[in-house]
C-alpha positions in Angstrom: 123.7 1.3 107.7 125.6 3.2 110.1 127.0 5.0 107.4 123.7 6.5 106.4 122.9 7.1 109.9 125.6 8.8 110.3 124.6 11.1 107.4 121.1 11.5 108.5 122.4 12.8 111.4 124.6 15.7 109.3 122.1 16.0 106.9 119.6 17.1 109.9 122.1 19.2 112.0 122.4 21.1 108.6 119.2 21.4 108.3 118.8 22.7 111.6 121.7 25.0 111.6 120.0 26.2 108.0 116.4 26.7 109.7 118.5 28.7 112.6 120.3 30.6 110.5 116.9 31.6 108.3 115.2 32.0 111.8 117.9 34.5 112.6 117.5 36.7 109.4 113.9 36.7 109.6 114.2 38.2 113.1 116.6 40.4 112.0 114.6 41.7 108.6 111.5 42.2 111.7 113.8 44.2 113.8 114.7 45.9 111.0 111.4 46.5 109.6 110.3 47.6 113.3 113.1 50.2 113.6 112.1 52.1 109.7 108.1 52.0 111.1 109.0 53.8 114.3 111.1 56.1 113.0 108.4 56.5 110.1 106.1 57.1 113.1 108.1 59.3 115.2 108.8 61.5 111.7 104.6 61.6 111.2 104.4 62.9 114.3 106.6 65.7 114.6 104.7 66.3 111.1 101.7 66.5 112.6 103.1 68.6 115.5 104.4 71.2 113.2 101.2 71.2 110.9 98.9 71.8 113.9 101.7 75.1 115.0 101.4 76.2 111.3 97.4 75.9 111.1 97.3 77.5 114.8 99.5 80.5 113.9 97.5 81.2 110.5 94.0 80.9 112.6 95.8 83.3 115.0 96.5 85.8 111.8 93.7 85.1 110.2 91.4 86.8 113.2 93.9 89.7 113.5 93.7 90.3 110.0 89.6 90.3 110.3 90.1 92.8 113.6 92.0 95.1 111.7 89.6 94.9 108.1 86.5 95.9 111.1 88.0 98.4 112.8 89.3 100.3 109.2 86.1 99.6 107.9 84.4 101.1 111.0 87.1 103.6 111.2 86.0 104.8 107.3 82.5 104.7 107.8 83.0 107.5 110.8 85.4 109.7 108.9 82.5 109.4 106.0 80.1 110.3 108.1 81.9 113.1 109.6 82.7 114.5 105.9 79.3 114.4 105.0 78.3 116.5 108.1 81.1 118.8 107.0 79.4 119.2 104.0 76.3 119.8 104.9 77.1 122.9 107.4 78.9 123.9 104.7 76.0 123.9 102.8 73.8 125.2 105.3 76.5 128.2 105.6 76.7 129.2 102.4 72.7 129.2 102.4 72.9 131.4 105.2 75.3 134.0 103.6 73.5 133.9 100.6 70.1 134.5 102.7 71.6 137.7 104.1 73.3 139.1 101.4 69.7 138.8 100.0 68.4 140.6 102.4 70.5 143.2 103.0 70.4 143.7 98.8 66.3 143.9 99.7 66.9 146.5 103.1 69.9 148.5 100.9 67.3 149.1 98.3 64.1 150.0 100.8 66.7 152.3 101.8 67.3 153.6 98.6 64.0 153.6 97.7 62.9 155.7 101.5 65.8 158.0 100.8 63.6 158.5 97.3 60.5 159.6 99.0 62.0 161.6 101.8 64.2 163.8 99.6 61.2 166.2 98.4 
């Protein structure tokens, strides 16, 4: 009787011992599975720092890019504007010229045609 006391007694200290040392890995595996998730967490976050730099800097470009297309399209529209008023005192000149070569043609032959009647 005392004998299987006596084993009873080892067979529960190994038991405990066994349920200590299983206690003991589990904790470990959870301390280990705490540090890969905060790491995991401290890498998603610098991610997410970066990504919100990135996205800031392109919105930054993106609105200089617009400023510059506005200001060339604006810049293009007066240079048009200015050739087509070039043009068109151009074309009002060379009306002009055209008017008085016509009419000096028209006074160079009343000239001709007074220097007709006055030569009797």
């Amino acid at each position: 009787k005392q004998k299987r006391i006596a084993l009873s007694r080892a067979n529960t200290k190994t038991q405990s011992s066994s349920l200590v040392n299983s206690n003991r890995d589990e904790s470990s595996k959870v301390e280990h599975l705490t540090a890969q998730l905060e790491k995991k967490d401290a890498e998603i976050k610098a991610l997410t720092e970066l990504l919100v730099k990135q996205n800031n800097t392109l919105q930054l470009k993106h609105t200089q890019i617009n400023k510059v297309m506005k200001d060339l399209k604006k810049q293009l529209s007066r240079e048009r504007l200015l050739k087509l008023d070039a043009f068109h005192q151009f074309e009002d000149l060379l009306v002009k010229v055209h008017d008085q070569d016509v009419e000096s043609s028209d006074n160079a032959s009343k000239i001709a045609s007074l220097k007709g009647t006055w030569s009797i």
